[in-house]
C-alpha positions as CSV (number, residue, x, y, z in Angstrom):
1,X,61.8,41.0,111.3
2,X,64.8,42.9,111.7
3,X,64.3,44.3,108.3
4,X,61.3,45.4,108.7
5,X,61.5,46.5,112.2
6,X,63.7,49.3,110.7
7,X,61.5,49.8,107.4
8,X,58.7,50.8,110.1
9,X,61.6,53.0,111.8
10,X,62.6,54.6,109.1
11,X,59.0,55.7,107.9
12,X,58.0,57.0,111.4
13,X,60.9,59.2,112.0
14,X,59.7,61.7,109.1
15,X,56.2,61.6,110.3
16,X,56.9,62.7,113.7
17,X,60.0,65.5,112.9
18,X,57.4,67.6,110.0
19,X,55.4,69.1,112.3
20,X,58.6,70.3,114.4
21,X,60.9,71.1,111.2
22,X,59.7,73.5,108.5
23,X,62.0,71.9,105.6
24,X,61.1,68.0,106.6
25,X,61.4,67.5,103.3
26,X,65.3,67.9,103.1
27,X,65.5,66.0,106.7
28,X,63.6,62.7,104.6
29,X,66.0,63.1,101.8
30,X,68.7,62.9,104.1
31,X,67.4,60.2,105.9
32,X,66.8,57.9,102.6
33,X,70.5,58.7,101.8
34,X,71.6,57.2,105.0
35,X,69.5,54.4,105.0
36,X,70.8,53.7,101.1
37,X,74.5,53.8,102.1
38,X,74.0,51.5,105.2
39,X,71.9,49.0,102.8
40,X,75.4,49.2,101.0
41,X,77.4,48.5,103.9
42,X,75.1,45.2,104.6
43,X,75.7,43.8,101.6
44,X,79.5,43.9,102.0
45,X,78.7,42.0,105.3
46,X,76.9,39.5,103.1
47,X,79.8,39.1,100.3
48,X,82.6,39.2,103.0
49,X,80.8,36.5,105.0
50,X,79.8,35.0,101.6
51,X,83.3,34.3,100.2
52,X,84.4,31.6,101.4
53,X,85.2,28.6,99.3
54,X,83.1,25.6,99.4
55,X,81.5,23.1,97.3
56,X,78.0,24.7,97.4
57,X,76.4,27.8,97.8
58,X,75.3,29.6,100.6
59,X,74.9,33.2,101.9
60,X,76.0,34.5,105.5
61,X,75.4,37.6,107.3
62,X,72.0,38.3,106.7
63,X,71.6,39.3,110.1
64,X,74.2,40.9,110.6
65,X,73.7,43.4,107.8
66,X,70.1,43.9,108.8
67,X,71.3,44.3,112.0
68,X,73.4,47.4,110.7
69,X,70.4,48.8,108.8
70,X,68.3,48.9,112.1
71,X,70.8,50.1,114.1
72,X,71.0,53.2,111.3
73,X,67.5,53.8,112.2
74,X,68.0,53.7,115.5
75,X,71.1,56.5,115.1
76,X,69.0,58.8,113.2
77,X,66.1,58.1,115.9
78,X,68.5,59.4,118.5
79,X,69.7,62.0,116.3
80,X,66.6,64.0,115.7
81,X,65.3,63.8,119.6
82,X,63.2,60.7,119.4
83,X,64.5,58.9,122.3
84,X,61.0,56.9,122.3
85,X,60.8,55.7,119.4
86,X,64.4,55.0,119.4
87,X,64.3,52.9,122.9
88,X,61.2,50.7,122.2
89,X,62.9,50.0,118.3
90,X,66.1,49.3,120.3
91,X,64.2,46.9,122.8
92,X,62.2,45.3,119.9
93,X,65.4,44.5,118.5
94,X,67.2,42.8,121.0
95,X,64.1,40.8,121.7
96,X,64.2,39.4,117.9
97,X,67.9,38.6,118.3
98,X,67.7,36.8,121.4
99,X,64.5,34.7,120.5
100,X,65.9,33.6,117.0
101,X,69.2,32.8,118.6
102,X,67.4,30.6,120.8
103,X,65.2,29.3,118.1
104,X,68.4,28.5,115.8
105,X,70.3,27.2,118.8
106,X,70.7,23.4,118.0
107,X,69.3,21.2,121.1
């Protein structure tokens, strides 16, 4: 959810700065730069969470890094004036941490 909660961030942010900004064009490159490098920086959550030593496999982190990717969408949503989009994202977010929290929360 989170994943694609910031997908649909990410895609909107260009659609509503090219009306305002002549060279959008530059602004979307520089946005898929930033959202490349933070996609990075989640997957050395994953490996750092991932390296511990047991006797099978598993993988950690995974919300955690897409955690970080949302929250890069929600940067450049505040960045570029979009304090809308950026607040509802922001909301939506919490609301799918909390419920799957609760969800994964043993009984």
């Amino acid at each position: 959810m989170l994943v694609s909660l910031g997908c649909a961030v990410f895609t909107v942010i260009p659609l509503q700065i090219a009306p305002l900004q002549p060279n959008a064009d530059t602004l979307s490159r520089v946005i898929q730069g930033i959202a490349a490098g933070v996609g990075f920086l989640g997957a050395g959550e994953i490996v750092r969470q991932s390296s511990e030593t047991s006797q099978r496999l598993e993988i950690h982190g995974l919300t955690s890094a897409a955690s970080i990717w949302v929250s890069a969408g929600l940067g450049i949503a505040a960045g570029f004036g979009l304090w809308q989009l950026g607040l509802i994202a922001a909301v939506l977010t919490f609301m799918v941490l909390h419920l799957f929290k609760r969800i994964e929360k043993p009984n």
